[in-house]
C-alpha positions as CSV (number, residue, x, y, z in Angstrom):
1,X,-61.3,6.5,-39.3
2,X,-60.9,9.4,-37.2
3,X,-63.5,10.0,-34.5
4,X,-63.9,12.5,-31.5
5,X,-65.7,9.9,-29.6
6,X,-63.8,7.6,-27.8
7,X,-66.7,5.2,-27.4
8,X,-67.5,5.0,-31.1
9,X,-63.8,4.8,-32.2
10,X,-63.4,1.7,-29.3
11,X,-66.7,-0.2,-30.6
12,X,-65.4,0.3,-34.6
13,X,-62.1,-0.9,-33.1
14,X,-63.7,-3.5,-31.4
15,X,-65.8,-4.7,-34.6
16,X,-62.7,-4.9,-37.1
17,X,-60.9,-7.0,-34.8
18,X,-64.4,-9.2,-34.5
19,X,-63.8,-9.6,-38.2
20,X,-60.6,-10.4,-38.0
21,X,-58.6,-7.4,-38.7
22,X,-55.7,-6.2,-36.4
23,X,-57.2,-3.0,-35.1
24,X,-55.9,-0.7,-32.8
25,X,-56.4,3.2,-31.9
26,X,-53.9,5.8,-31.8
27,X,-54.6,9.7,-30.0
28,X,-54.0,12.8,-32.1
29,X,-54.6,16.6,-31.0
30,X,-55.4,18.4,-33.9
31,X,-56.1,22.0,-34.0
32,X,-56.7,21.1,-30.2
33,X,-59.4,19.1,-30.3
34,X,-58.6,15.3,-29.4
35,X,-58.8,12.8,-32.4
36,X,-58.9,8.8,-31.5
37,X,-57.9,7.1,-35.3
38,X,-58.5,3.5,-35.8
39,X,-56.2,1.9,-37.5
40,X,-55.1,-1.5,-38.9
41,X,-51.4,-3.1,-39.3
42,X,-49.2,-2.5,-39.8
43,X,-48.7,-4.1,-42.8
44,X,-45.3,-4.1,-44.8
45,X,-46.0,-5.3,-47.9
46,X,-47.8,-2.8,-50.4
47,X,-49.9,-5.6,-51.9
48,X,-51.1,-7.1,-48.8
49,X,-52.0,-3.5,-47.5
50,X,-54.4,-3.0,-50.7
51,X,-55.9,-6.8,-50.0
52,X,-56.5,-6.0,-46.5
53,X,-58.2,-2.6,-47.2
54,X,-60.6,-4.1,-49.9
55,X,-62.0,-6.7,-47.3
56,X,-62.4,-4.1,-44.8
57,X,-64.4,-2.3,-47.3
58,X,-66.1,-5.3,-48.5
59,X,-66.9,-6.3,-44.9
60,X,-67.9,-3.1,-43.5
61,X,-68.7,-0.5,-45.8
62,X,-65.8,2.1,-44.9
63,X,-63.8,3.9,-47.5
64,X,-60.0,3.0,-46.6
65,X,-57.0,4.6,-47.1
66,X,-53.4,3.3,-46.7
67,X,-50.8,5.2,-45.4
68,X,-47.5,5.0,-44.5
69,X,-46.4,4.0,-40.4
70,X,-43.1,5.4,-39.1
């Protein structure tokens, strides 16, 4: 997720990691507006990735995406 509030994005971060999932935040400016994104992993393994993000889904609801993590 991707959320201008930082409360919001620190009680989602907080919830994942409540289930279980290794949440964290990370800032972005875009367009000059300040972006906090939750995310979780990094996870090396493509199949793992894809099992991760359908129990965060099944758990919570939110449509996942993977991506890649320099």
């Amino acid at each position: 997720a991707s959320l201008q509030d930082q409360t919001r994005a620190k009680a989602l971060e907080g919830d994942l990691r409540d289930k279980g999932f290794p949440a964290f935040i990370e800032q972005a400016e875009v367009k000059q507006k300040l972006w906090h994104r939750i995310r979780v992993g990094p996870e090396a393994d493509r199949k793992r990735a894809e099992s991760i993000a359908a129990s965060i889904k099944a758990q919570t609801g939110l449509n996942v995406q993977i991506q890649r993590y320099p």
